[in-house]
C-alpha positions as CSV (number, residue, x, y, z in Angstrom):
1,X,0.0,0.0,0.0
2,X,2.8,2.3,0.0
3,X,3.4,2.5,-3.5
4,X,-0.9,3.8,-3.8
5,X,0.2,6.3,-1.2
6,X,3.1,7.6,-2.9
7,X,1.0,7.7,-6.2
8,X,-1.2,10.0,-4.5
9,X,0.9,12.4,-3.2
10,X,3.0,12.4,-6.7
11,X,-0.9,12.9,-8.4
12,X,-1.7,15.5,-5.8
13,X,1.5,17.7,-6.2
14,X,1.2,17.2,-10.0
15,X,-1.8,18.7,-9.6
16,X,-1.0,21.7,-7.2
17,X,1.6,22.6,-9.9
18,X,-0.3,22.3,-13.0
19,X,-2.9,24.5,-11.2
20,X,-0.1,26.9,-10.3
21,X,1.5,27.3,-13.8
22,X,-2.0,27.6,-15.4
23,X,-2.8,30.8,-13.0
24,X,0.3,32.2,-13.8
25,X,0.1,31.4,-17.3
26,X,-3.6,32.7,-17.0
27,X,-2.3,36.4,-15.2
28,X,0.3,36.5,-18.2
29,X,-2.3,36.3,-21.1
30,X,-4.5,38.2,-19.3
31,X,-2.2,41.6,-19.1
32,X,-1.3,40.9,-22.6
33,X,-4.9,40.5,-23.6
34,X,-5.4,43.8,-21.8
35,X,-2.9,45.6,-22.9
36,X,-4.0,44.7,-26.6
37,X,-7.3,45.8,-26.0
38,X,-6.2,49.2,-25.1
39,X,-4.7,49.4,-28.2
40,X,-8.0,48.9,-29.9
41,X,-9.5,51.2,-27.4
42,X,-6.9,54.1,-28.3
43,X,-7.4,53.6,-32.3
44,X,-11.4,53.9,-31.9
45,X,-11.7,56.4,-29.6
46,X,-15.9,56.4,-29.7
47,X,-15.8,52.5,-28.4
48,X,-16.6,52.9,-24.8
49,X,-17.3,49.8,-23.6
50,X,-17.9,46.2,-24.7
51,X,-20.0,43.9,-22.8
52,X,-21.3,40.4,-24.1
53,X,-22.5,37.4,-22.1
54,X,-20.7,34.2,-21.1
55,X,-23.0,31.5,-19.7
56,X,-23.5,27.9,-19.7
57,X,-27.4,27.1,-20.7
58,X,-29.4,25.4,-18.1
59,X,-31.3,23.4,-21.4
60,X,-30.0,23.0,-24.5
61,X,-32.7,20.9,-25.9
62,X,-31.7,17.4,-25.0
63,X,-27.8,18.1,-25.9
64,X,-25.3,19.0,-23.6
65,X,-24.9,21.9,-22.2
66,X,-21.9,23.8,-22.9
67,X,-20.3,27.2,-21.6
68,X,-19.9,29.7,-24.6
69,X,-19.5,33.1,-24.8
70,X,-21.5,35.3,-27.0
71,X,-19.2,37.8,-28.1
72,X,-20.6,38.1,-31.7
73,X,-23.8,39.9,-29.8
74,X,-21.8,42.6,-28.5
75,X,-23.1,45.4,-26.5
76,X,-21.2,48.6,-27.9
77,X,-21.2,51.5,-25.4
78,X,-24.9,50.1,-23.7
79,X,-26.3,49.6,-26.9
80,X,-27.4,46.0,-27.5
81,X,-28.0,44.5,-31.2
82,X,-31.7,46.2,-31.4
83,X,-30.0,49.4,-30.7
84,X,-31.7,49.4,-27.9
85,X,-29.8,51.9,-24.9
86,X,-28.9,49.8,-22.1
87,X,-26.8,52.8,-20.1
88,X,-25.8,55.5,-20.6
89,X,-25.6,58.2,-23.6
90,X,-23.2,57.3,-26.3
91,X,-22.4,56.5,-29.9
92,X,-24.8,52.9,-31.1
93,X,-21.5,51.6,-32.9
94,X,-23.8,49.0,-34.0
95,X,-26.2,51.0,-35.8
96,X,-23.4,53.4,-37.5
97,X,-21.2,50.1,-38.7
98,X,-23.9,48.4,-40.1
99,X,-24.1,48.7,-44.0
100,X,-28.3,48.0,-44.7
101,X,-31.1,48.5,-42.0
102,X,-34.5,47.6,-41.8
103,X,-37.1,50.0,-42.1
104,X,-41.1,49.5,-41.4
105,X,-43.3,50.9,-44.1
106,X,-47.1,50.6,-44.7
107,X,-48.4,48.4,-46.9
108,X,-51.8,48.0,-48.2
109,X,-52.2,44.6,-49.2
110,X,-55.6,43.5,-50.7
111,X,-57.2,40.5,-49.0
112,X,-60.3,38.4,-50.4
113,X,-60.9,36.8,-47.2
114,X,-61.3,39.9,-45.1
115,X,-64.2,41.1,-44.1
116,X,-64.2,43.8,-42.6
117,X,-66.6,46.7,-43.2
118,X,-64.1,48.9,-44.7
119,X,-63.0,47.5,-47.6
120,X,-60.8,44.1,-48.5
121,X,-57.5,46.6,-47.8
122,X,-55.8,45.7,-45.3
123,X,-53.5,47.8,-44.0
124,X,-50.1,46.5,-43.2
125,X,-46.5,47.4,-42.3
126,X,-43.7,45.1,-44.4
127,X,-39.6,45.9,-43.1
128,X,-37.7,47.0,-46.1
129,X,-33.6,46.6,-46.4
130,X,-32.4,50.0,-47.4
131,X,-29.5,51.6,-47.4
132,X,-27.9,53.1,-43.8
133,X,-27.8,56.6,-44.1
134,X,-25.6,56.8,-41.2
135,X,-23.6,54.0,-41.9
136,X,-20.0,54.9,-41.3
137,X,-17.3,52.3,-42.5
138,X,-14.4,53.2,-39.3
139,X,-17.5,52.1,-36.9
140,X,-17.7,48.8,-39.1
141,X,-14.3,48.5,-38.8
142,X,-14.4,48.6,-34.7
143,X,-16.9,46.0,-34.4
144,X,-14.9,43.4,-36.5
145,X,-11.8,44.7,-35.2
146,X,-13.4,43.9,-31.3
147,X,-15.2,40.8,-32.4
148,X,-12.1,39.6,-33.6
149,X,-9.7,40.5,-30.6
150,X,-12.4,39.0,-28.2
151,X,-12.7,35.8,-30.3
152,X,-8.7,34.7,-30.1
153,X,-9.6,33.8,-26.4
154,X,-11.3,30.3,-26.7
155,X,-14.1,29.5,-24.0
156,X,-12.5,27.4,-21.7
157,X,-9.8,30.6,-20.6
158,X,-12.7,33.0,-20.9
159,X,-14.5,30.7,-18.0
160,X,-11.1,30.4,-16.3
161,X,-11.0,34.0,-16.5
162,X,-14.5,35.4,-16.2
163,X,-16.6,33.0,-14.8
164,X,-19.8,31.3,-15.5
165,X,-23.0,33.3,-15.7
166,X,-21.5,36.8,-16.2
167,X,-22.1,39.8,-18.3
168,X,-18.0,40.5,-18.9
169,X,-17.7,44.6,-20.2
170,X,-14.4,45.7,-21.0
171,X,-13.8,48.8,-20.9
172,X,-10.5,51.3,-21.2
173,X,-9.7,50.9,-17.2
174,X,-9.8,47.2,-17.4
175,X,-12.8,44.0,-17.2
176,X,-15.3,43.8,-15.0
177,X,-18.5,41.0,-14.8
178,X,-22.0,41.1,-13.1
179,X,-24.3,38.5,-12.6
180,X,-26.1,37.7,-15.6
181,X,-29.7,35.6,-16.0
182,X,-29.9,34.7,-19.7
183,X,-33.6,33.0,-19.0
């Protein structure tokens, strides 16, 4: 039974070490990470913030649930992919970097099957792609240019780093996380 015992202790400090080089490994990347986001931070100016989430879901339809994080649905300075303000008053990145938007217009569509006093018009409202009048290509350019810096990370060091269940926002000062309920 010695040799189990001395097994252990060799699997237990084998273990104690790996953990150790992987945190310091872990602080390393992380202040390079940082450091090259500051560079993004200083070449677009009008990016803020960043926030996206980073969760494991609690169902995932019979398959396994697995931690990812969603930095392709980024918020850009509180703005979230609706253009919807979150916090704050700044600059929807989102909005100004995409090239086409979606616009509501009315429609009047005839309809046999209506019966409505009126007439058989029904009146309608159809989205249209058009054109982004404010579309601004430097703003497209900061969104890819952020997607892509978030996306060299892979999930299992943005878990090791962040957590599970977080809404991570980066910002010029540093990263910060709060709870986050994705239900």
């Amino acid at each position: 039974m010695k040799k189990i015992d001395e097994l252990k202790t060799k699997i237990s400090e084998a273990n104690e070490h790996i953990n150790e080089l992987k945190k310091q490994v872990q602080k390393e990347l992380q202040a390079e990470f940082n450091g090259a986001l500051a560079e993004l931070f200083d070449a677009y100016p009008f990016v803020k913030s960043v926030s996206f989430a980073a969760y494991t879901p609690y169902f995932n339809d019979g398959d396994t649930c697995e931690y990812s994080v969603h930095h392709d649905y980024c918020q850009f300075n509180g703005f979230d992919e609706d253009g919807d303000e979150q916090e704050g008053e700044n600059v929807d990145v989102l909005k100004l970097s995409r090239e086409t938007i979606y616009v509501e217009e009315p429609n009047l569509e005839y309809d046999p099957n209506y019966t409505g006093w009126e007439s058989n018009l029904r009146r309608k409202t159809k989205h249209v792609k058009k054109p982004n009048p404010d579309f601004n290509p430097l703003y497209k350019e900061a969104v890819e240019a952020f997607r892509s810096a978030l996306a060299i990370v892979d999930d299992d060091n943005w878990m090791d780093m962040v957590g599970d269940h977080v809404k991570v926002t980066i910002t010029r000062e540093g990263l910060a996380t709060d709870e986050y309920d994705h239900d």
